[in-house]
C-alpha positions in Angstrom: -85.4 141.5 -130.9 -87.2 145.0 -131.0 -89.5 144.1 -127.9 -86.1 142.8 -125.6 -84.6 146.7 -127.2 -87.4 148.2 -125.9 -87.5 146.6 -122.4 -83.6 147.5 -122.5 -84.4 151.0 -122.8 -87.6 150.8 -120.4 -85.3 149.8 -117.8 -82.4 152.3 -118.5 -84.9 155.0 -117.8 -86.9 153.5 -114.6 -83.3 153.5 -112.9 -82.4 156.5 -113.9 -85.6 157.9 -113.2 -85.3 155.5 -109.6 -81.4 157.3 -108.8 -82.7 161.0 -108.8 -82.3 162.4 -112.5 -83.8 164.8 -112.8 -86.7 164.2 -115.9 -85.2 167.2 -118.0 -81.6 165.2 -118.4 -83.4 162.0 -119.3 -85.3 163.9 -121.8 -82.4 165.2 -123.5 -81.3 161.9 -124.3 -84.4 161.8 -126.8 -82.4 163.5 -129.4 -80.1 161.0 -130.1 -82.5 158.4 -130.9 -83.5 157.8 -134.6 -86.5 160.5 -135.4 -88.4 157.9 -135.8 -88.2 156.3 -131.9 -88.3 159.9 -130.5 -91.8 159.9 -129.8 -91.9 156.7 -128.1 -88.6 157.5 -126.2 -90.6 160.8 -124.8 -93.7 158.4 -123.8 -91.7 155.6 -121.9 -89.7 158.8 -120.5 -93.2 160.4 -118.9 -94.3 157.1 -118.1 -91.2 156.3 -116.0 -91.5 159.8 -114.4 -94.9 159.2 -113.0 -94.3 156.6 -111.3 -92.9 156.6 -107.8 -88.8 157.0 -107.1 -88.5 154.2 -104.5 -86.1 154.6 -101.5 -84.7 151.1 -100.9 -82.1 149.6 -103.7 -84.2 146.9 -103.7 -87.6 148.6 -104.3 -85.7 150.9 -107.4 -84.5 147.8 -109.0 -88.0 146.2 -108.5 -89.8 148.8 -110.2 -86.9 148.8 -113.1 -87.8 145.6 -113.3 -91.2 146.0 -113.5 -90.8 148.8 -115.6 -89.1 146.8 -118.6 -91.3 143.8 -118.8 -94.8 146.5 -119.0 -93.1 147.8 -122.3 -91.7 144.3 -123.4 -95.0 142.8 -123.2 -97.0 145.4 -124.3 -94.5 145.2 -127.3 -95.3 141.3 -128.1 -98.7 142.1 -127.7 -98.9 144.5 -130.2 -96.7 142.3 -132.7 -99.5 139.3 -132.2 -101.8 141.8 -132.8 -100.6 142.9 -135.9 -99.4 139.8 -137.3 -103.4 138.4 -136.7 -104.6 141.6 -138.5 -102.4 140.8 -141.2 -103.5 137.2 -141.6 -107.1 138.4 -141.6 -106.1 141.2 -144.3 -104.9 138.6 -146.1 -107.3 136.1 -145.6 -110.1 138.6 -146.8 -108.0 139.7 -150.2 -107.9 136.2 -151.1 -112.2 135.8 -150.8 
């Protein structure tokens, strides 16, 4: 689904953020996404890169971890969200 895609990502860029690259590399992978995910790569990118690079293997993959499930939840919540907007849009069209 698009939420498990974006925890994917969210974790692809916590460990790369958590193994030293440097934020400029990690934004150049921006410009291969669709135009339309580019700005949403470049926010999960600053996010990532303000939070702290962990010494221990343990603590990086921790934080990855971390890392992915904040944007897959955030994503489901935002789809509920929606779909109860929707509903009530609908709801109200049909009064």
């Amino acid at each position: 689904s698009w939420c498990e895609l974006q925890g994917r990502v969210a974790h692809q860029i916590m460990s790369a953020r958590q193994s030293g690259v440097k934020i400029s590399k990690t934004l150049s992978t921006v410009d291969d996404m669709p135009a339309s995910y580019q700005p949403a790569g470049t926010e999960m990118i600053m996010a990532a890169y303000k939070e702290t690079q962990w010494h221990s293997e343990s603590a990086r993959a921790d934080a990855a971890q971390r890392f992915s499930e904040k944007f897959e939840v955030g994503c489901i919540r935002s789809m509920i969200h929606n779909e109860k907007v929707r509903a009530l849009k609908a709801q109200n069209s049909e009064s």
